[in-house]
C-alpha positions as YAML, in Angstrom:
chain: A
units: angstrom
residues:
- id: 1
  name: UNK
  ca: [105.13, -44.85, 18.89]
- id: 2
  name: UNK
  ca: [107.45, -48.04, 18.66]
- id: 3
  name: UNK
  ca: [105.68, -48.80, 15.21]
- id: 4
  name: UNK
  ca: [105.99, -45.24, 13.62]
- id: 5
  name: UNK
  ca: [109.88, -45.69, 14.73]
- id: 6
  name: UNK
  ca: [109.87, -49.09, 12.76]
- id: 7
  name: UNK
  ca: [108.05, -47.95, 9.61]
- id: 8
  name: UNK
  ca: [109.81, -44.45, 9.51]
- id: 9
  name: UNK
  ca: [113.23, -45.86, 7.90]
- id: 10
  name: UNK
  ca: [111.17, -47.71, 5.17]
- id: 11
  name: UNK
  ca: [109.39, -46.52, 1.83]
- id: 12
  name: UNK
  ca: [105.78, -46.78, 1.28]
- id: 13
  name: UNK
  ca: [104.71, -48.94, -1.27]
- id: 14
  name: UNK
  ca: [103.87, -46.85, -4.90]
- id: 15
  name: UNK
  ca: [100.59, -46.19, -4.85]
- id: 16
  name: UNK
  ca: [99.50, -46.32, -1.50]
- id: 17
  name: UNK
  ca: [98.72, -43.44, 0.28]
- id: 18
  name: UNK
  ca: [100.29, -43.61, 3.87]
- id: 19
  name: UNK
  ca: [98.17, -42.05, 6.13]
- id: 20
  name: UNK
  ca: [99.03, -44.29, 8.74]
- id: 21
  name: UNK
  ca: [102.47, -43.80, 9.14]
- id: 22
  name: UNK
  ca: [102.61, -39.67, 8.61]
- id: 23
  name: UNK
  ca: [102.10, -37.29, 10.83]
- id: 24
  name: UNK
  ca: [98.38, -35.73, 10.40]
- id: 25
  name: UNK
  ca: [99.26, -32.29, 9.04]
- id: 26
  name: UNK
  ca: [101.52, -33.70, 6.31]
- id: 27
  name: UNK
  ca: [99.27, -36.17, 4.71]
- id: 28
  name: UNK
  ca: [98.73, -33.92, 1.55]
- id: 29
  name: UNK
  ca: [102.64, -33.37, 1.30]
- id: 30
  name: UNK
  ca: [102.69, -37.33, 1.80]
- id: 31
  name: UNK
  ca: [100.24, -37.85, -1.27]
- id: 32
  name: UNK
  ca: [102.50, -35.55, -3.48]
- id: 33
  name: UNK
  ca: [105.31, -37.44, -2.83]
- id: 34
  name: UNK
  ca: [103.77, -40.39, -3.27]
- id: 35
  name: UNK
  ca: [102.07, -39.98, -6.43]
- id: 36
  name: UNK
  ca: [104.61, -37.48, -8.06]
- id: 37
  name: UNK
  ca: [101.95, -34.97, -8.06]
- id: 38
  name: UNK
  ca: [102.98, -30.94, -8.12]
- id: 39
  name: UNK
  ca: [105.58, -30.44, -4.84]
- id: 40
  name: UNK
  ca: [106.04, -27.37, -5.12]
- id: 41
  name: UNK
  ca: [102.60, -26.39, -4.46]
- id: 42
  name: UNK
  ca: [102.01, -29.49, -1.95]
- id: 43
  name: UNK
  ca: [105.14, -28.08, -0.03]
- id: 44
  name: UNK
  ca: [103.89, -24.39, -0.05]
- id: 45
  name: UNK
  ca: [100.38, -25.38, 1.33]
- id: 46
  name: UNK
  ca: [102.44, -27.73, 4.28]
- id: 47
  name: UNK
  ca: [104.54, -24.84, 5.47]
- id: 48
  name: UNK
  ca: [101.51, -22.39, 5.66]
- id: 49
  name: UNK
  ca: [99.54, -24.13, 6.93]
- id: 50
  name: UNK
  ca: [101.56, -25.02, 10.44]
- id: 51
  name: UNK
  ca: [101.99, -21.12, 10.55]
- id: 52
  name: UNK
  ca: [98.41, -20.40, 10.18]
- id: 53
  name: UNK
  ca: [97.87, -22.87, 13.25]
- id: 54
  name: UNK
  ca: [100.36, -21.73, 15.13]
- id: 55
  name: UNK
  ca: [103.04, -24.41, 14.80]
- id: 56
  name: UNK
  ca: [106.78, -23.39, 15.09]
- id: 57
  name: UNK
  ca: [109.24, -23.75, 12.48]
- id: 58
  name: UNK
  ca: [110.72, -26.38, 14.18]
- id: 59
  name: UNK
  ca: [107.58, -28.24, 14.51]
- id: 60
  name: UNK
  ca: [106.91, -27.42, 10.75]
- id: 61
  name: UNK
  ca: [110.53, -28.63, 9.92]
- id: 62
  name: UNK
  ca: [110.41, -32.03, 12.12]
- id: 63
  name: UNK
  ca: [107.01, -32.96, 10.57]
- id: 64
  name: UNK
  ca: [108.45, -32.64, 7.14]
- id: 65
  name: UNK
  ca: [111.50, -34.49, 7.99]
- id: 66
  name: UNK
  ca: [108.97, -37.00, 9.14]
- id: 67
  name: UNK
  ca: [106.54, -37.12, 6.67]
- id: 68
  name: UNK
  ca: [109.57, -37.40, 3.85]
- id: 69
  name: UNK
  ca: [111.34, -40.81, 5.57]
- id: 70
  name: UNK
  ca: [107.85, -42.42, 6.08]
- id: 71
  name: UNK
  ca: [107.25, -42.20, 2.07]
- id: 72
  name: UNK
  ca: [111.25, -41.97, 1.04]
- id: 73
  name: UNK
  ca: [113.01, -43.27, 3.92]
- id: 74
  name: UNK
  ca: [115.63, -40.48, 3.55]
- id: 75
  name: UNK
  ca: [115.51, -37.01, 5.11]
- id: 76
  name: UNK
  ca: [114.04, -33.98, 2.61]
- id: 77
  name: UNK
  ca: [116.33, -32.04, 0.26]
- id: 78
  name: UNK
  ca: [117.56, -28.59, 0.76]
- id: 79
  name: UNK
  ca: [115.08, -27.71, -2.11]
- id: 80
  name: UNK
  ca: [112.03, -29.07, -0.38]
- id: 81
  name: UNK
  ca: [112.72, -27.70, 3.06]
- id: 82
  name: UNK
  ca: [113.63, -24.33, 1.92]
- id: 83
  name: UNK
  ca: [110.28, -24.28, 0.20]
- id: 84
  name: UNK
  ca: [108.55, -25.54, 3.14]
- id: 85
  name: UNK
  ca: [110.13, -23.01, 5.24]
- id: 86
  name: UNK
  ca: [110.12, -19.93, 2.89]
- id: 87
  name: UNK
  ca: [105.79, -20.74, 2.95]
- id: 88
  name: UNK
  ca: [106.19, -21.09, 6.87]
- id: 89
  name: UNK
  ca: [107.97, -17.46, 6.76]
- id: 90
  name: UNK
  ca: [105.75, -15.60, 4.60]
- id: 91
  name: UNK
  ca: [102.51, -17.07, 6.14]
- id: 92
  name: UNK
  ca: [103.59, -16.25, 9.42]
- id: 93
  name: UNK
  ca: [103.95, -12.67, 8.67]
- id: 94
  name: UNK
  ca: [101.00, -12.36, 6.65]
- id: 95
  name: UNK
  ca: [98.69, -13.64, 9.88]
- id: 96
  name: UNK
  ca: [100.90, -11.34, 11.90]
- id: 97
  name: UNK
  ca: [99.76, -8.19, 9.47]
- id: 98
  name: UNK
  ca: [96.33, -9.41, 9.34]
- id: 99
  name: UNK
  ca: [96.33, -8.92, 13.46]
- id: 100
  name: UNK
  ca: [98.22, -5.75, 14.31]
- id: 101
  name: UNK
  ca: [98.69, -3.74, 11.06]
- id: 102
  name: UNK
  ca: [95.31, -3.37, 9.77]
- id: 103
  name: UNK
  ca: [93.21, -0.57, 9.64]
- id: 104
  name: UNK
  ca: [90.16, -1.76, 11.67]
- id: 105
  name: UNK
  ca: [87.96, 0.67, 9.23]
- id: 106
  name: UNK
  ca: [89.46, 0.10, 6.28]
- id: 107
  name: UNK
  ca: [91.50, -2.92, 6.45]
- id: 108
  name: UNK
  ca: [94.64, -1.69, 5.26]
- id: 109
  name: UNK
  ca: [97.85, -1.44, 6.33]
- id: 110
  name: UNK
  ca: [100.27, 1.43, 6.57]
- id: 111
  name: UNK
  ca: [103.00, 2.27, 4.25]
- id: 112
  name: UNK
  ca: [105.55, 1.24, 6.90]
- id: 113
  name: UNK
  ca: [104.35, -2.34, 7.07]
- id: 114
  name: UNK
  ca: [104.38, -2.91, 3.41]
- id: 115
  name: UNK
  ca: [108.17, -1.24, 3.60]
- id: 116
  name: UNK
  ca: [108.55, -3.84, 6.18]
- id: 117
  name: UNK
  ca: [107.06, -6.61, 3.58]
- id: 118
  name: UNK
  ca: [109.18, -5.29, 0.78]
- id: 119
  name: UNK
  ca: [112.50, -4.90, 3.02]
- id: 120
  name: UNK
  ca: [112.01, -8.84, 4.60]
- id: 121
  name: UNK
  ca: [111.50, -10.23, 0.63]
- id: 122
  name: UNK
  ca: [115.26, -8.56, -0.38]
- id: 123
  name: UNK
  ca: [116.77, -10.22, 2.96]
- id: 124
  name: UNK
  ca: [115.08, -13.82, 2.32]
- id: 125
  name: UNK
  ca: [116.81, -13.73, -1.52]
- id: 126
  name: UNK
  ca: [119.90, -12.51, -0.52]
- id: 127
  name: UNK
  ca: [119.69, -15.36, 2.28]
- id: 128
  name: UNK
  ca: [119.60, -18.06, -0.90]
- id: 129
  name: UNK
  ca: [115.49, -19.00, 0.84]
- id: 130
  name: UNK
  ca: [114.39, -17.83, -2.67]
- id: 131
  name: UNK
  ca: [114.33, -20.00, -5.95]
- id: 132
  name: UNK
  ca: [115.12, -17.16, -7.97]
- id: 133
  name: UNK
  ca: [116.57, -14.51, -5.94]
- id: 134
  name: UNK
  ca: [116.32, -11.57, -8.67]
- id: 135
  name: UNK
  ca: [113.41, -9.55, -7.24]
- id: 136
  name: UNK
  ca: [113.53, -7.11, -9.62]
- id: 137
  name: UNK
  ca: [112.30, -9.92, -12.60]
- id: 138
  name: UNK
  ca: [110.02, -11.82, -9.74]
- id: 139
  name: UNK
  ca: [107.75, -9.20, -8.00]
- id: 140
  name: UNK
  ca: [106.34, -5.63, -9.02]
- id: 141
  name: UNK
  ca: [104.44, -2.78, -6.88]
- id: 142
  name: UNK
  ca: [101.11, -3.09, -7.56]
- id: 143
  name: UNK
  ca: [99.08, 0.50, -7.15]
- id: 144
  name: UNK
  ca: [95.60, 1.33, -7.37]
- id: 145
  name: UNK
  ca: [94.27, 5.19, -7.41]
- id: 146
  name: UNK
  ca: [90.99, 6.16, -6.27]
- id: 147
  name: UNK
  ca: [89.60, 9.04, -7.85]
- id: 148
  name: UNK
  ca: [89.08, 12.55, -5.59]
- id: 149
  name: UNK
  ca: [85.72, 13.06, -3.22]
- id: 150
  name: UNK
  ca: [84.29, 16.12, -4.98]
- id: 151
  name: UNK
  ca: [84.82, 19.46, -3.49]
- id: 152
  name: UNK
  ca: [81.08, 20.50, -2.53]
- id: 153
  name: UNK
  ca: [80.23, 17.19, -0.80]
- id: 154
  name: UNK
  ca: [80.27, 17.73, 3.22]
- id: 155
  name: UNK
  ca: [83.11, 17.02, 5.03]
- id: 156
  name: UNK
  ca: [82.56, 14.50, 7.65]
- id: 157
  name: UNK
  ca: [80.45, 12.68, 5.02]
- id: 158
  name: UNK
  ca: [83.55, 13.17, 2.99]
- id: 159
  name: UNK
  ca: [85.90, 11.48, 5.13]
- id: 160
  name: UNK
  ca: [83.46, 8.23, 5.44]
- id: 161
  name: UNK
  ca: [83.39, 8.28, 1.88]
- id: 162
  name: UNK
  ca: [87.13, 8.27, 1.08]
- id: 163
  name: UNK
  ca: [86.99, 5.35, 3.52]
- id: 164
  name: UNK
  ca: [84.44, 3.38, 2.34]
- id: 165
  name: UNK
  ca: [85.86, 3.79, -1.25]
- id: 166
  name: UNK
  ca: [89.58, 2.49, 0.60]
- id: 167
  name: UNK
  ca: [87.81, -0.58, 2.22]
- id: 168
  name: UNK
  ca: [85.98, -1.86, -0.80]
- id: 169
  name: UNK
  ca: [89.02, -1.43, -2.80]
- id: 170
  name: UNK
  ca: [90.88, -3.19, -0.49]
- id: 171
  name: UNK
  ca: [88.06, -6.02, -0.82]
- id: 172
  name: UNK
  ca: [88.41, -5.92, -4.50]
- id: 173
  name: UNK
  ca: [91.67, -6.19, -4.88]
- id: 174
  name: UNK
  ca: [92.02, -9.16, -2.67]
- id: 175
  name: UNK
  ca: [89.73, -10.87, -3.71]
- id: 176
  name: UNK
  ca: [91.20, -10.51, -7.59]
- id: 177
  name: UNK
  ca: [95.09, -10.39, -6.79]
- id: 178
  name: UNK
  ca: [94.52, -12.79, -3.95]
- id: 179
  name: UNK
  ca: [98.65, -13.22, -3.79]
- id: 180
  name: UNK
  ca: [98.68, -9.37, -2.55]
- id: 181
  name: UNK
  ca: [97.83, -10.74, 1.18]
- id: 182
  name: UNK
  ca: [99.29, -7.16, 2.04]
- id: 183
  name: UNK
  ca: [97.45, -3.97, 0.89]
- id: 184
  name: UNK
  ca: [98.42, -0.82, 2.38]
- id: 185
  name: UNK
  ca: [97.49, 3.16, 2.28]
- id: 186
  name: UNK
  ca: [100.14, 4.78, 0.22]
- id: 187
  name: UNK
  ca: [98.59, 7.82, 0.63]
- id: 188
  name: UNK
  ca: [94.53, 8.37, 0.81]
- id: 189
  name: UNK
  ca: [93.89, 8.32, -2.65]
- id: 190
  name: UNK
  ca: [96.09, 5.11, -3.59]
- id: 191
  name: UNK
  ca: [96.87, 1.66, -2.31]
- id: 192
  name: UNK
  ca: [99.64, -0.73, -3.26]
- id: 193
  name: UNK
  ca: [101.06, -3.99, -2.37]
- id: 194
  name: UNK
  ca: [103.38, -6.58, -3.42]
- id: 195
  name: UNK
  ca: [102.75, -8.96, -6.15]
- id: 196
  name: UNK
  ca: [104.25, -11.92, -7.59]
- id: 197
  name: UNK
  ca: [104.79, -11.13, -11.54]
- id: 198
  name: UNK
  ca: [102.56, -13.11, -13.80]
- id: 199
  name: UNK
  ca: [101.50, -12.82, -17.68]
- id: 200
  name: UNK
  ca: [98.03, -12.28, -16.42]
- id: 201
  name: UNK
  ca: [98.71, -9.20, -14.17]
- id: 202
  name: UNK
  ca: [97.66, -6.62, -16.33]
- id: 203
  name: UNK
  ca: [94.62, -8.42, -17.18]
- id: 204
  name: UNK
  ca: [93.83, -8.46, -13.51]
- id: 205
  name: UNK
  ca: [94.65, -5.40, -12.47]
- id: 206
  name: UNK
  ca: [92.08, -3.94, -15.93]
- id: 207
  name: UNK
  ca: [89.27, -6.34, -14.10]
- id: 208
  name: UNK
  ca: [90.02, -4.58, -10.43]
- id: 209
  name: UNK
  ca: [89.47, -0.99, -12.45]
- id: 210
  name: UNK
  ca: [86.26, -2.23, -14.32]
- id: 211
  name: UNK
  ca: [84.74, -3.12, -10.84]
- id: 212
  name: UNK
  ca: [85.82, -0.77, -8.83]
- id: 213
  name: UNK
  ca: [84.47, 2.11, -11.61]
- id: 214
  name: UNK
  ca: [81.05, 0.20, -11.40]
- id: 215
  name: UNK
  ca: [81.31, 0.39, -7.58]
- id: 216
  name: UNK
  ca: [82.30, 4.59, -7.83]
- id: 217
  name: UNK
  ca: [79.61, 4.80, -9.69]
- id: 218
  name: UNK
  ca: [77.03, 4.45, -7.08]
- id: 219
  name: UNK
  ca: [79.47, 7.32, -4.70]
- id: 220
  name: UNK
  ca: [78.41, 10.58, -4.34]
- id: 221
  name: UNK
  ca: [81.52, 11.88, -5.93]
- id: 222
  name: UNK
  ca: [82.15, 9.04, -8.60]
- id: 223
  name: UNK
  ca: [85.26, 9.22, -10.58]
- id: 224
  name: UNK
  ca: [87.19, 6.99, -12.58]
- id: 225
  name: UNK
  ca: [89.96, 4.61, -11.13]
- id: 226
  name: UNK
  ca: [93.58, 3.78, -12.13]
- id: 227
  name: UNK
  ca: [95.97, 0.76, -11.65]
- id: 228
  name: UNK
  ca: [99.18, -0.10, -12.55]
- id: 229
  name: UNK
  ca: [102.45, -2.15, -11.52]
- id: 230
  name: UNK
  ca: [106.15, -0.57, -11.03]
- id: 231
  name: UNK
  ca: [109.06, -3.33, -11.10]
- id: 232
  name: UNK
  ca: [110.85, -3.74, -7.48]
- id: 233
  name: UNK
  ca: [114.13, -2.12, -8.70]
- id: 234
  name: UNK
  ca: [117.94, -4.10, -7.52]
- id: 235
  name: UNK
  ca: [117.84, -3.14, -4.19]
- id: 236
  name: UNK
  ca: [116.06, -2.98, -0.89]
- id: 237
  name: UNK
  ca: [117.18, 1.02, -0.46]
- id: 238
  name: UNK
  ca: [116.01, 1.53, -4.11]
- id: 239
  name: UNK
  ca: [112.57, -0.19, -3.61]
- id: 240
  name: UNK
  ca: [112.32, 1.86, -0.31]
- id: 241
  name: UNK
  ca: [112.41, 5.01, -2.48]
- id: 242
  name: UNK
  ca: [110.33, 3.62, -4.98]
- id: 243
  name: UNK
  ca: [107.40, 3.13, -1.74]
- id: 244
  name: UNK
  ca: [108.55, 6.65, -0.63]
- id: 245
  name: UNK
  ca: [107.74, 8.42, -4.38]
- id: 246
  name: UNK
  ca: [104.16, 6.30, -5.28]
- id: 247
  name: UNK
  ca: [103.24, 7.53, -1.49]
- id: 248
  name: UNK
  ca: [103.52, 11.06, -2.57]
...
């Protein structure tokens, strides 16, 4: 302890990666400072992953300020620790929804929890924790439709049907749009979460209806699927309404 508090006020040398000197869950963080590699992504994956083990914020915070004077020697800008912390937030919810929201069929959550997700993004932005705090140009509703279980096929083999078709859409689209950590149940044809607008979304979201037509294909009631994305509109009442219509 009496050398970290003699080597925390001074720089490391270029070059060197200080592993010695940092605490142990910053040492990536500590190598992207060090060797001007990409922050922002260094600082997301240091505030995550403190909430998926369990750290505090405060924890999470006091190991950045930390990690920053061992390289620096100077505490971390308001742009790195609202980074860090913004990461912290949203990973901590996302393990909280993965425990108590899902499904334990299907996997998905309800509508209200993705409400929830939707509401928390427009506070965080109009809190300044977001870069760019227009939502409406940032993130979109993403929505996938399943197609209907025919009319003649039994109905408590129709019921495990429309829920098999749910969970292995849910499967799909995580595992394509892994940034939707959220799916929900709209309603029980169609599932949406939030997304992060990119240039490749569309592309995406054609490859999640290609697979998930191959995979309705082998259904009793087959059918052809649908995606698309809506634009989170100016406000968290509007977006609210927007979840309330796509549920209908």
């Amino acid at each position: 302890m009496a050398r970290w508090r003699r080597l925390r006020g001074r720089a490391a040398q270029p070059g060197v990666r200080p592993t010695a000197v940092v605490p142990r869950g910053g040492r990536d963080l500590a190598d992207a400072l060090v060797h001007d590699l990409d922050l922002e992504d260094a600082a997301r994956a240091f505030g995550s992953s403190y909430a998926l083990n369990g750290e505090g914020l405060d924890v999470c915070l006091g190991d950045l300020d930390d990690t920053v004077a061992a390289v620096r020697g100077e505490a971390p800008g308001a742009r790195l620790t609202r980074l860090v912390a913004l990461a912290w937030g949203d990973a901590t919810q996302e393990r909280y929804n993965g425990l108590s929201c899902a499904d334990p069929l299907t996997g998905l959550a309800s509508i209200q929890h993705v409400q929830s997700q939707v509401a928390a993004l427009y506070r965080i932005a109009g809190d300044g924790w977001l870069a760019d705090d227009d939502i409406a140009s940032t993130h979109a509703m993403m929505v996938v439709e399943l197609p209907v279980v025919r009319d003649d096929v039994q109905a408590g083999f129709a019921r495990l049907e429309a829920s098999l078709r749910r969970a292995s859409a849910a499967d799909l689209i995580t595992g394509v749009v892994p940034e939707c950590a959220m799916v929900a149940e709209l309603n029980p044809r169609r599932l949406g979460g939030v997304v992060r607008r990119a240039p490749d979304l569309d592309r995406r979201l054609t490859g999640v209806v290609t697979d998930l037509d191959c995979r309705m294909a082998l259904s009793p009631s087959q059918g052809r699927c649908r995606a698309w994305w809506e634009r989170l509109p100016g406000s968290a009442v509007a977006a609210r309404a927007l979840i309330d219509e796509l549920a209908r």
